[in-house]
C-alpha angles and dihedrals in degrees: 000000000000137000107268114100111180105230117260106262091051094054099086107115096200093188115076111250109236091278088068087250123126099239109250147183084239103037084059096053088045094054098044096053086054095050085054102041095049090028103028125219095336091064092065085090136134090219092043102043091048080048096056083038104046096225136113104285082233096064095078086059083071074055107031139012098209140014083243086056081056088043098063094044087052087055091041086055099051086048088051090058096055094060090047119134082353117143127175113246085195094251104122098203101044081057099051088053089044098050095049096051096045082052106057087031080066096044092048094047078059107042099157084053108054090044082069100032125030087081095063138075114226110185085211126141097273104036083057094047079049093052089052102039090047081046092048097041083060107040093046080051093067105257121139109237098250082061104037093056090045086057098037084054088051094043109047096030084052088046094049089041088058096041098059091040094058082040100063093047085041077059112046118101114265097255096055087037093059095041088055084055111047084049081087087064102025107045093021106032103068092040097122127213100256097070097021099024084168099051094041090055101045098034097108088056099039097055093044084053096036087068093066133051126274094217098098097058101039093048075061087054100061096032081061093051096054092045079059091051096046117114092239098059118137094003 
């Protein structure tokens, strides 16, 4: 795509695109997600998205001026859809918890996408209303500020790592996805005492835990750490 976005007011396509829509900010980003999700990264392209659409390829420069520009609405969407239906109950800690988990359940419903997309900073609507809801959550909270944006900074950058990372296995095709797998039983399983007498010991317990992902206890594990941190700790 080029550089050459037609100002907002102007974007409204008034005749239905072949596929009897009305062309739109959001029914691109819809579309999009679902030709990455179903195509991975190559269908992020101005020929194959016009196609899904049936509309001029040029018509998504009067939306977008890149495919990066679409890049980064497809990640604030997906963000978006992590704060969806959310309220704060005014416990800081409950909505942290809340907060991080909405977040990698969105990333994971979108796999192809946050592969893409969790590594980058959009400055879009709803990675800002993220930004001020994480800092809220902390400074009502009782944080000082120093501290809650050391701790913002931990936790989302913790929530999007894991995401991408349990993206990318949620994402890998079913045959590499079972040998992986089966490496637990197979690699870990026969290694005797005598030569990994840790993992020998612990081997029934690690390759039950090893199936699921490690992002909800270790999201304890941080909301722990700040409560140490909290002023009032101790007290």
């Amino acid at each position: 795509m080029s550089e050459r976005v037609v100002p907002e007011g102007d974007r409204q396509r008034r005749r239905p695109t072949r596929e009897g829509s009305v062309l739109s900010e959001r029914l691109i980003i819809e579309t999009a997600l679902r030709l990455v999700e179903q195509h991975g990264a190559k269908a992020l392209s101005v020929r194959r998205l016009g196609t899904a659409l049936g509309a001029d390829p040029t018509a998504l420069y009067r939306y977008f001026r890149n495919t990066d520009a679409l890049l980064l609405a497809l990640a604030d969407e997906v963000i978006g859809r992590a704060q969806e239906g959310w309220t704060a109950t005014g416990d800081w800690r409950a909505d942290l918890r809340a907060m991080g988990l909405r977040i990698h359940a969105a990333y994971l419903a979108q796999p192809q996408a946050a592969l893409l997309a969790a590594h980058r900073t959009t400055g879009r609507p709803h990675e800002t209303r993220a930004v001020e809801t994480i800092l809220g959550i902390l400074r009502g909270g009782g944080f000082p500020d120093a501290l809650a944006v050391r701790i913002y900074h931990a936790f989302v950058d913790q929530a999007l790592a894991f995401a991408a990372q349990d993206a990318a296995a949620a994402a890998l095709p079913p045959l590499a996805a079972a040998a992986d797998a089966e490496v637990w039983h197979a690699a870990y399983g026969p290694l005797p005492a005598g030569t990994h007498p840790n993992i020998a010991a612990t081997f029934p317990l690690l390759a039950a835990d090893m199936r699921d992902s490690g992002y909800p206890f270790a999201l304890e594990l941080t909301l722990t750490g700040a409560a140490a941190l909290h002023p009032d700790a101790g007290r």
